[in-house]
C-alpha positions as CSV (number, residue, x, y, z in Angstrom):
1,X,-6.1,-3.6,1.9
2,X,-5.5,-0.6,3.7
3,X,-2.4,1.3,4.2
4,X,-2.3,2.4,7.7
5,X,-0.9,6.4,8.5
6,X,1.7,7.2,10.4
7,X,0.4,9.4,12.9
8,X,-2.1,6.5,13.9
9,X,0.7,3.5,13.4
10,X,2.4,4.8,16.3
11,X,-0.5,6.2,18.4
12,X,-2.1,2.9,19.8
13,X,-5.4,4.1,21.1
14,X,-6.0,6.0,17.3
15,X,-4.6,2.2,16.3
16,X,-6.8,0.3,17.9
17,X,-9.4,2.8,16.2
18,X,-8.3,2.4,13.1
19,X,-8.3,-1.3,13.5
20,X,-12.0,-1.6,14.9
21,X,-13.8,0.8,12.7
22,X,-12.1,-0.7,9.7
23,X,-12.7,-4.1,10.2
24,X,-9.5,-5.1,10.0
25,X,-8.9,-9.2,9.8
26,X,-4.9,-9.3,9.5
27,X,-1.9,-7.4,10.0
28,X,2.0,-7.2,10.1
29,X,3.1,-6.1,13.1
30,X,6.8,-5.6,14.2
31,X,7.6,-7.4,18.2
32,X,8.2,-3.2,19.2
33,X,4.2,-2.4,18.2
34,X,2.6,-5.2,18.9
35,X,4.1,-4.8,22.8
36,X,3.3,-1.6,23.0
37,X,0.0,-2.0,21.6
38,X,-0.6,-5.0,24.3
39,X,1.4,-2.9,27.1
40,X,-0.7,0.2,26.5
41,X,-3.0,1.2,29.8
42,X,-6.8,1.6,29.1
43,X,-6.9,0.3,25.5
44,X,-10.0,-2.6,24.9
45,X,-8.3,-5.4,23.7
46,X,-10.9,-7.4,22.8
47,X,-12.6,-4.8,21.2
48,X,-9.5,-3.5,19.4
49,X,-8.5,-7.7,18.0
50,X,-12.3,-8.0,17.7
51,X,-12.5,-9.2,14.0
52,X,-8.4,-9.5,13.8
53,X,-8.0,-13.2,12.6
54,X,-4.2,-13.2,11.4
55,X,-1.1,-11.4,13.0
56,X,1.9,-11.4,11.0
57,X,5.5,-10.6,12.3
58,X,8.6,-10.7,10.4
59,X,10.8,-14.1,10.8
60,X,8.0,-15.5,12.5
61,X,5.0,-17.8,11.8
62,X,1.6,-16.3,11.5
63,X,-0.5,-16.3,15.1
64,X,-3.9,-17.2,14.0
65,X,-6.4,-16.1,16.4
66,X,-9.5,-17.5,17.8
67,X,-12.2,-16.1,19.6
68,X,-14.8,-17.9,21.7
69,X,-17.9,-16.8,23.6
70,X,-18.9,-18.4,26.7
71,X,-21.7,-20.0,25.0
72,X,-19.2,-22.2,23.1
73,X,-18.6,-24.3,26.1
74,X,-22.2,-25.7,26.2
């Protein structure tokens, strides 16, 4: 488990950081920093949700995520 710090919570590029060179699989997001997380311009996505399996938000179900490769459609 890691406890993520402030001054990176609400910095997305340092989150997105965090996020990759941690590994992280699952985290609780609130709707405000998950959108501006998604919203943010020049951030990798797929790099930063890379090994994210699980995103958690209060009052709402679980969003389990699944990546593909093009090689899974042969």
């Amino acid at each position: 488990m890691y406890i993520i710090p402030d001054d990176v919570i609400y910095d997305p590029p340092q989150l997105v950081t965090f996020l990759t060179e941690n590994h992280i699989t699952r985290m609780l997001f609130t709707p405000s920093l998950l959108q501006a997380v998604l919203e943010f311009k020049g951030l990798d996505l797929d790099k930063a949700f890379q090994f994210m399996r699980c995103v958690c938000m209060p009052d709402m179900p679980d969003i389990t995520l699944v990546h593909t490769s093009p090689c899974d459609n042969v």
